[in-house]
PDB file of N, CA, C and O in Angstrom:
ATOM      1  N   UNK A   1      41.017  31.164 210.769  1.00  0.00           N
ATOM      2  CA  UNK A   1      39.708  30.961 211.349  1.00  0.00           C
ATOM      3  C   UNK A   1      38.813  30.322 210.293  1.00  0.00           C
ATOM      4  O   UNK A   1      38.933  30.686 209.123  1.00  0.00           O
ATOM      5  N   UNK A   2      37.738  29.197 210.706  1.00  0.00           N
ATOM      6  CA  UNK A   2      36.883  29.015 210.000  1.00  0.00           C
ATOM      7  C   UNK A   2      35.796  29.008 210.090  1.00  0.00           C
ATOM      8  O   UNK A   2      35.504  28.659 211.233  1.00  0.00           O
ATOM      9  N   UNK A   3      34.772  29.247 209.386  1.00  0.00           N
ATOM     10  CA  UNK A   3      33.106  29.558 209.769  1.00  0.00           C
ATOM     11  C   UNK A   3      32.468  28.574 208.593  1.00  0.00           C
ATOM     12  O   UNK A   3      32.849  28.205 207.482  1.00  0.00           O
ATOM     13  N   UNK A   4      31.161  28.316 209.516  1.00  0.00           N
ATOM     14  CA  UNK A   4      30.727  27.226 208.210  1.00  0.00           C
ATOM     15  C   UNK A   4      29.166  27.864 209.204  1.00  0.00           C
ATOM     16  O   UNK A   4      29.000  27.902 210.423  1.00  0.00           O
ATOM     17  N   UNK A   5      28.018  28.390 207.803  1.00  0.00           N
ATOM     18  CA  UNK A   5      27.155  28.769 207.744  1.00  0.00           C
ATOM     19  C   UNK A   5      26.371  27.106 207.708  1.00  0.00           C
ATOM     20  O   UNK A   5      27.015  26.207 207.168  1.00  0.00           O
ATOM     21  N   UNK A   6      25.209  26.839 208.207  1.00  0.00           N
ATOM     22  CA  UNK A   6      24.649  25.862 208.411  1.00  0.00           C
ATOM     23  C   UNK A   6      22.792  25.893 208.630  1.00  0.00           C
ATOM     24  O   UNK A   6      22.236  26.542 209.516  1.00  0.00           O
ATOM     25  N   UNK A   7      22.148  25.118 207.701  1.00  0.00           N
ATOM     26  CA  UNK A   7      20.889  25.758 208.055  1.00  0.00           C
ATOM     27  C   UNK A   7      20.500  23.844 208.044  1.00  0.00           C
ATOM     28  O   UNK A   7      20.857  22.912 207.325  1.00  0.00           O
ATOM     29  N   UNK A   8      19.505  23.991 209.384  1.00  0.00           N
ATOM     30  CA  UNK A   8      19.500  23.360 210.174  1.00  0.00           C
ATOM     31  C   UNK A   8      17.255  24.165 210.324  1.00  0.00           C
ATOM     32  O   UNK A   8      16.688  25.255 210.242  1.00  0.00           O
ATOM     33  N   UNK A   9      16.902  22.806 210.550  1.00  0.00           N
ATOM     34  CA  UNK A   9      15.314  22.613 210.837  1.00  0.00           C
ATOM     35  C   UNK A   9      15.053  24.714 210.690  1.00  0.00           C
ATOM     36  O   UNK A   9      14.759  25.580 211.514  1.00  0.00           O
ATOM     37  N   UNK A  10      15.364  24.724 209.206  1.00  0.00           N
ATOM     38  CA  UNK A  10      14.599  26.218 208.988  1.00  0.00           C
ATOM     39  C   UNK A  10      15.614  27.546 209.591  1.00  0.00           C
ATOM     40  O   UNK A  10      15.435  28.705 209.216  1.00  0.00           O
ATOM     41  N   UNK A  11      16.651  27.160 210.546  1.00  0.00           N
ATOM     42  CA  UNK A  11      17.607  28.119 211.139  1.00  0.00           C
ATOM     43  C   UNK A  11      19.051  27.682 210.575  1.00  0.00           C
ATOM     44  O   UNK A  11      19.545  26.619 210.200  1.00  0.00           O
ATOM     45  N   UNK A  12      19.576  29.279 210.720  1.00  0.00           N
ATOM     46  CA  UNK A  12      20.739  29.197 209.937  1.00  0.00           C
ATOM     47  C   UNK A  12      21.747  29.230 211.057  1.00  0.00           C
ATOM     48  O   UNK A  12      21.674  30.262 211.723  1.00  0.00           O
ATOM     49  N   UNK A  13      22.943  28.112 211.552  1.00  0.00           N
ATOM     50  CA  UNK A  13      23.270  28.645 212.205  1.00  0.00           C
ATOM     51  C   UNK A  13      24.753  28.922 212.026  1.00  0.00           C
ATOM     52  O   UNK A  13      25.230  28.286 211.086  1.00  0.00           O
ATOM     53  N   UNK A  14      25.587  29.681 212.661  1.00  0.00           N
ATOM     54  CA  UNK A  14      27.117  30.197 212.533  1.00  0.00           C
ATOM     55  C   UNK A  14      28.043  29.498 213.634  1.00  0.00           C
ATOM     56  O   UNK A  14      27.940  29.797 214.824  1.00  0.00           O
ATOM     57  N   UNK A  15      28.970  28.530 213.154  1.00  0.00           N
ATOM     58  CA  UNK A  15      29.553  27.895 214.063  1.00  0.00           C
ATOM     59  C   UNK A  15      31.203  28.249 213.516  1.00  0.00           C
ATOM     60  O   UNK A  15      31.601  28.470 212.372  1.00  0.00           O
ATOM     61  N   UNK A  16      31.801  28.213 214.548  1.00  0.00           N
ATOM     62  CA  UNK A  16      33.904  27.941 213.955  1.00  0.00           C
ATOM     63  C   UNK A  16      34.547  27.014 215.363  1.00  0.00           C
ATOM     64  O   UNK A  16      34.580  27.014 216.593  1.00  0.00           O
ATOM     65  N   UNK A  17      35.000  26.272 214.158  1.00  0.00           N
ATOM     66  CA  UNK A  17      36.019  25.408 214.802  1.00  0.00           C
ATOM     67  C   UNK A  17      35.190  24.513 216.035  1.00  0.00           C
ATOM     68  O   UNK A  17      35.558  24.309 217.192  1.00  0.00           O
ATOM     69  N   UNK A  18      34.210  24.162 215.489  1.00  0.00           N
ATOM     70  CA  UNK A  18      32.778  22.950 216.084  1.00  0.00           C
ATOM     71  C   UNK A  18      32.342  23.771 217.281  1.00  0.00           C
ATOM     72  O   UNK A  18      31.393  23.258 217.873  1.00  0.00           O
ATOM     73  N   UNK A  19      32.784  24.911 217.794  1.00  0.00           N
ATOM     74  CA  UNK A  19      31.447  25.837 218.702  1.00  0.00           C
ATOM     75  C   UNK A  19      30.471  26.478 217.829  1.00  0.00           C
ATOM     76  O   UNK A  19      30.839  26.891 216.729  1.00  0.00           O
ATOM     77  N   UNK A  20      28.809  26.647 218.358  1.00  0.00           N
ATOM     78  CA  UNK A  20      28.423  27.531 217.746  1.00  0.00           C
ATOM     79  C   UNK A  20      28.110  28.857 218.425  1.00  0.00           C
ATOM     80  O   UNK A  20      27.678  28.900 219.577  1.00  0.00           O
ATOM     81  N   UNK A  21      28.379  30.126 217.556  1.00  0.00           N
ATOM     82  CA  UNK A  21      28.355  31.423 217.414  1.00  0.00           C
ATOM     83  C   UNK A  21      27.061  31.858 217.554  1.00  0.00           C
ATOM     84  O   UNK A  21      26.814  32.794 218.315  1.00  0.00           O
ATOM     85  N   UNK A  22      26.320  31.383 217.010  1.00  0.00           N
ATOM     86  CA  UNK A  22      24.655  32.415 216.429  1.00  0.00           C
ATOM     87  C   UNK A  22      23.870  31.641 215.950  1.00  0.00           C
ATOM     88  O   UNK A  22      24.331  30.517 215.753  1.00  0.00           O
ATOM     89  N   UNK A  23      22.970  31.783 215.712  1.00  0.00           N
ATOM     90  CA  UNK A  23      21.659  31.151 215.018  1.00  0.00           C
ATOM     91  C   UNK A  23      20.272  32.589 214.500  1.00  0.00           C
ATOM     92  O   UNK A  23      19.474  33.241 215.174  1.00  0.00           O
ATOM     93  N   UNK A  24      20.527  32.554 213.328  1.00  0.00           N
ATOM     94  CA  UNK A  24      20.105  33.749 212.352  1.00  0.00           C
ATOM     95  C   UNK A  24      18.225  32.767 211.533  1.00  0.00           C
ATOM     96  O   UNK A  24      18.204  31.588 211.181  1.00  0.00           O
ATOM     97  N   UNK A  25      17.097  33.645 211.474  1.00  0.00           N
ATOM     98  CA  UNK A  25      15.904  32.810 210.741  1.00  0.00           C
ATOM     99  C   UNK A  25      16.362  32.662 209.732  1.00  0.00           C
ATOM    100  O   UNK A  25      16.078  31.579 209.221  1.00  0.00           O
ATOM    101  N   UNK A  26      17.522  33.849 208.683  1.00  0.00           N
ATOM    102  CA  UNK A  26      17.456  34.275 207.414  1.00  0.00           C
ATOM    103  C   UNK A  26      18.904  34.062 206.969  1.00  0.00           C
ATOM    104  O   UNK A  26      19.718  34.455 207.805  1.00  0.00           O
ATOM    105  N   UNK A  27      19.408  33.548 205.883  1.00  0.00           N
ATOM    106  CA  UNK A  27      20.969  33.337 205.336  1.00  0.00           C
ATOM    107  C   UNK A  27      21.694  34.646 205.514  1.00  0.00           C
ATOM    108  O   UNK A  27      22.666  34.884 206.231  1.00  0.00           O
ATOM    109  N   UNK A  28      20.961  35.518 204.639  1.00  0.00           N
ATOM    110  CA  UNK A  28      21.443  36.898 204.795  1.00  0.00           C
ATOM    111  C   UNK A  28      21.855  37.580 205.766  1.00  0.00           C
ATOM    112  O   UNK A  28      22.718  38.419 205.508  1.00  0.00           O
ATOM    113  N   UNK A  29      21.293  37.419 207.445  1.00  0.00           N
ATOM    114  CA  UNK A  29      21.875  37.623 208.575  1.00  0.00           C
ATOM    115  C   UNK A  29      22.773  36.661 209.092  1.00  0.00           C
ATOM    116  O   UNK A  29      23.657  36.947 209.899  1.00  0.00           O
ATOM    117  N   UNK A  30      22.548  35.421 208.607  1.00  0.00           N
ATOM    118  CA  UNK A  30      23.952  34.910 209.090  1.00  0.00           C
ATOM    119  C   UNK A  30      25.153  34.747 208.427  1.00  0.00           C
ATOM    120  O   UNK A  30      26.253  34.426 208.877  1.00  0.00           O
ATOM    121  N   UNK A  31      24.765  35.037 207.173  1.00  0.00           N
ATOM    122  CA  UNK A  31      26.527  35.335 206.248  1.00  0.00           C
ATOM    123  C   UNK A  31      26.896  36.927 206.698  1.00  0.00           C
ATOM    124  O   UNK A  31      28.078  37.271 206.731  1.00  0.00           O
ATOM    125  N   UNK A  32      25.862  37.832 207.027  1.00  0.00           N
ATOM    126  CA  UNK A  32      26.440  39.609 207.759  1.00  0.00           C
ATOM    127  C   UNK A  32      26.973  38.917 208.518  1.00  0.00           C
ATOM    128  O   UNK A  32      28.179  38.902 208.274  1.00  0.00           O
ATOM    129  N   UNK A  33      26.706  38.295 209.359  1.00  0.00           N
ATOM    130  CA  UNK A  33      27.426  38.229 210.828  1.00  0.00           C
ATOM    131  C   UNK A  33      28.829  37.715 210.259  1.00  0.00           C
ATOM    132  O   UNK A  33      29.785  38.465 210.452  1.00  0.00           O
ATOM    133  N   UNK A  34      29.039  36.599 209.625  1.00  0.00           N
ATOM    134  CA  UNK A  34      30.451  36.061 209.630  1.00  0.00           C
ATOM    135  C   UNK A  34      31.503  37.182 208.679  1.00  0.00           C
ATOM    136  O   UNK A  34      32.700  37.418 208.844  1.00  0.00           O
ATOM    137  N   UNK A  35      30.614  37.695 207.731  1.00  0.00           N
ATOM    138  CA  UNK A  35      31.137  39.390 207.141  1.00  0.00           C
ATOM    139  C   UNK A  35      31.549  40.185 207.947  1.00  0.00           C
ATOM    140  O   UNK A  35      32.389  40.990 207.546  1.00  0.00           O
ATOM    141  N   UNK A  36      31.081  40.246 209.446  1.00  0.00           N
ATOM    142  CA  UNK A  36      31.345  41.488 210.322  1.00  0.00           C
ATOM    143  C   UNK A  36      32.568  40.333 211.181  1.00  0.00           C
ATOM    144  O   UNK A  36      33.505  40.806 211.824  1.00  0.00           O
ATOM    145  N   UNK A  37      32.417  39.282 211.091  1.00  0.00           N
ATOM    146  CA  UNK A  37      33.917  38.580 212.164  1.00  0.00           C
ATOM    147  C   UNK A  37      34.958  38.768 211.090  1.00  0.00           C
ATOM    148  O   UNK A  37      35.837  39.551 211.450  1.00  0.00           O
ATOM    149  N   UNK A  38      35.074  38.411 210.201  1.00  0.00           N
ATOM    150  CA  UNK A  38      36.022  38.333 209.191  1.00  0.00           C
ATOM    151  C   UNK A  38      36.386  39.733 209.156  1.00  0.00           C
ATOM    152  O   UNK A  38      37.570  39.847 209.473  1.00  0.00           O
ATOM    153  N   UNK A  39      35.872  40.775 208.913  1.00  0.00           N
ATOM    154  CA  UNK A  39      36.318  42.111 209.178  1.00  0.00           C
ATOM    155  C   UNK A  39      37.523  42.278 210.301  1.00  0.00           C
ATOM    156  O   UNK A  39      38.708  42.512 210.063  1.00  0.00           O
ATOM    157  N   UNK A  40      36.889  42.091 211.599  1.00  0.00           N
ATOM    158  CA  UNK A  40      37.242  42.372 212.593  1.00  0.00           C
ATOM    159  C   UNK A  40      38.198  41.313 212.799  1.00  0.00           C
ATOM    160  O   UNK A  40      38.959  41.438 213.759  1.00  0.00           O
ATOM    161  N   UNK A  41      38.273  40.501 212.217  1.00  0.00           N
ATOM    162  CA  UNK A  41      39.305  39.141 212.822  1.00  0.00           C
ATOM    163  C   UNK A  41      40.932  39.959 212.161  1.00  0.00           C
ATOM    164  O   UNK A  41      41.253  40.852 211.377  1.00  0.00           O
ATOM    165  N   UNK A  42      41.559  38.996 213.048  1.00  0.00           N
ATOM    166  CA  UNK A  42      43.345  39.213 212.430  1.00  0.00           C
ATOM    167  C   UNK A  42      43.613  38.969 211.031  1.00  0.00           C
ATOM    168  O   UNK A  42      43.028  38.104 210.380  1.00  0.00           O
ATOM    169  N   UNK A  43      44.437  39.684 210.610  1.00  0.00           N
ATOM    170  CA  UNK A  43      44.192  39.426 208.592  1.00  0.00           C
ATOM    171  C   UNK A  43      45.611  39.080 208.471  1.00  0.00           C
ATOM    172  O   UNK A  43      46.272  39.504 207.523  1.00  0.00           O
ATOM    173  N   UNK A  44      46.214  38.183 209.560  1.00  0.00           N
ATOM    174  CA  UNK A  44      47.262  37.507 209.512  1.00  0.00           C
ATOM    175  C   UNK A  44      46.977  36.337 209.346  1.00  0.00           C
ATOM    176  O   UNK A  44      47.865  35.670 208.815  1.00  0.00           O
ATOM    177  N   UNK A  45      45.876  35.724 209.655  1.00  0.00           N
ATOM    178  CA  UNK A  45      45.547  34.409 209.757  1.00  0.00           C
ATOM    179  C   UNK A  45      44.664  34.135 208.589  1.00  0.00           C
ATOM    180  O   UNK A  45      43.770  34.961 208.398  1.00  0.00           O
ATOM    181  N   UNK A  46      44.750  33.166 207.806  1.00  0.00           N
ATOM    182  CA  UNK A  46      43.278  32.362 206.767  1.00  0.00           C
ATOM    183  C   UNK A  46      42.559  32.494 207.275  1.00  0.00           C
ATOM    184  O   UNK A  46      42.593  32.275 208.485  1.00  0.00           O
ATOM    185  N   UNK A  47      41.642  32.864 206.744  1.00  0.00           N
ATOM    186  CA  UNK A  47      40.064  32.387 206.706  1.00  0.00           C
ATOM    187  C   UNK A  47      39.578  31.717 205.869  1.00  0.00           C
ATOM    188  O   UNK A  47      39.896  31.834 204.685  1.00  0.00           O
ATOM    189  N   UNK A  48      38.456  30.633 206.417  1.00  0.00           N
ATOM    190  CA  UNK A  48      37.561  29.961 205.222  1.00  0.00           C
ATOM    191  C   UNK A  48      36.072  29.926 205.531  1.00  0.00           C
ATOM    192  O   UNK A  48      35.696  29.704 206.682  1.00  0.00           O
ATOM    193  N   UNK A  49      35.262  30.126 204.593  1.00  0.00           N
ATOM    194  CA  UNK A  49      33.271  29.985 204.797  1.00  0.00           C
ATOM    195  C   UNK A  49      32.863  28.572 203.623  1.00  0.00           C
ATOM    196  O   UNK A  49      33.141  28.448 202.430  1.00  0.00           O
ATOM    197  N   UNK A  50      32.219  27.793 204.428  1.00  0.00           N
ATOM    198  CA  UNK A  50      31.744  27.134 204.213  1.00  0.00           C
ATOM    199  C   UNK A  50      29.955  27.356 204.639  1.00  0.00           C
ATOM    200  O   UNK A  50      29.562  27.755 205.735  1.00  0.00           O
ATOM    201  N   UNK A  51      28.950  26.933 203.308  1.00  0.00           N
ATOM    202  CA  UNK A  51      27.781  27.139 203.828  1.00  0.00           C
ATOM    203  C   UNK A  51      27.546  25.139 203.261  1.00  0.00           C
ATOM    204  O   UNK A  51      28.036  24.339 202.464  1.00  0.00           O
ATOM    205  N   UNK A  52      26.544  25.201 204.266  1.00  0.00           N
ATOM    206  CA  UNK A  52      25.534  23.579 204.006  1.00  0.00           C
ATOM    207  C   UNK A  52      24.138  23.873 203.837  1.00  0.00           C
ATOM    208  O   UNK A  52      23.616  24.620 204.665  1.00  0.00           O
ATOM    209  N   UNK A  53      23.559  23.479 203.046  1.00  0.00           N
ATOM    210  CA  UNK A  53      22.373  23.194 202.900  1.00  0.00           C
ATOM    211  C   UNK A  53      21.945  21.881 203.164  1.00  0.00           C
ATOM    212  O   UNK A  53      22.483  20.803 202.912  1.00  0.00           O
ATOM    213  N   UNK A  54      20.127  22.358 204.109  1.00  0.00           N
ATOM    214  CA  UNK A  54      19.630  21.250 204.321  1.00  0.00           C
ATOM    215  C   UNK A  54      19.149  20.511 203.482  1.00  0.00           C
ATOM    216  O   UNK A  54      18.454  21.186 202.723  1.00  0.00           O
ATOM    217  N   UNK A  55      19.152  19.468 203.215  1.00  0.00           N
ATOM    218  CA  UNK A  55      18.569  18.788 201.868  1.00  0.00           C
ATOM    219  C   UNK A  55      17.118  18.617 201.499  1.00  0.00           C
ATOM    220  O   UNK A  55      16.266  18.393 202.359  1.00  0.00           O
ATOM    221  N   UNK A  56      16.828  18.728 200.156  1.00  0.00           N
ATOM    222  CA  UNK A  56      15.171  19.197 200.086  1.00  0.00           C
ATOM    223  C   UNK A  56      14.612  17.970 200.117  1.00  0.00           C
ATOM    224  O   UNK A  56      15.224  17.018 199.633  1.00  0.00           O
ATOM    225  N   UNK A  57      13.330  17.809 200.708  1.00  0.00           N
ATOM    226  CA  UNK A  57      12.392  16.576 200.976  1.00  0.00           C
ATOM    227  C   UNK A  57      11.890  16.459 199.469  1.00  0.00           C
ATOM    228  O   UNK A  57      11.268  17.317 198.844  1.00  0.00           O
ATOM    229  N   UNK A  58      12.282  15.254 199.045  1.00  0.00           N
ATOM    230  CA  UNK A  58      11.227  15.049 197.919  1.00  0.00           C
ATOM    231  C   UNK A  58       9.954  14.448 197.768  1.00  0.00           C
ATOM    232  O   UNK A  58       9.383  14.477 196.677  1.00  0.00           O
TER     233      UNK A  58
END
């Protein structure tokens, strides 16, 4: 499984495998959330987290 944390116009959001999952205000609730799938997911299979940052306006 893969999750890629994504923050997007101020929201963070949680997507795998190009659906998205969630949309969190704060990083910290959206890396719990992919903490609580990864838990619960099959621990037969890989996992990978990827986070993006939006890029800062200069």
């Amino acid at each position: 499984m893969r999750y890629e944390v994504v923050e997007e116009t101020g929201e963070w959001i949680v997507r795998s495998e190009g659906s998205e999952l969630a949309r969190f205000s704060d990083q910290d609730a959206a890396l719990q959330d992919v903490a609580t799938r990864l838990r619960d997911a099959d621990g037969s299979t890989p996992a990978s987290l990827s986070v993006r940052y939006q890029p800062k306006a200069s």
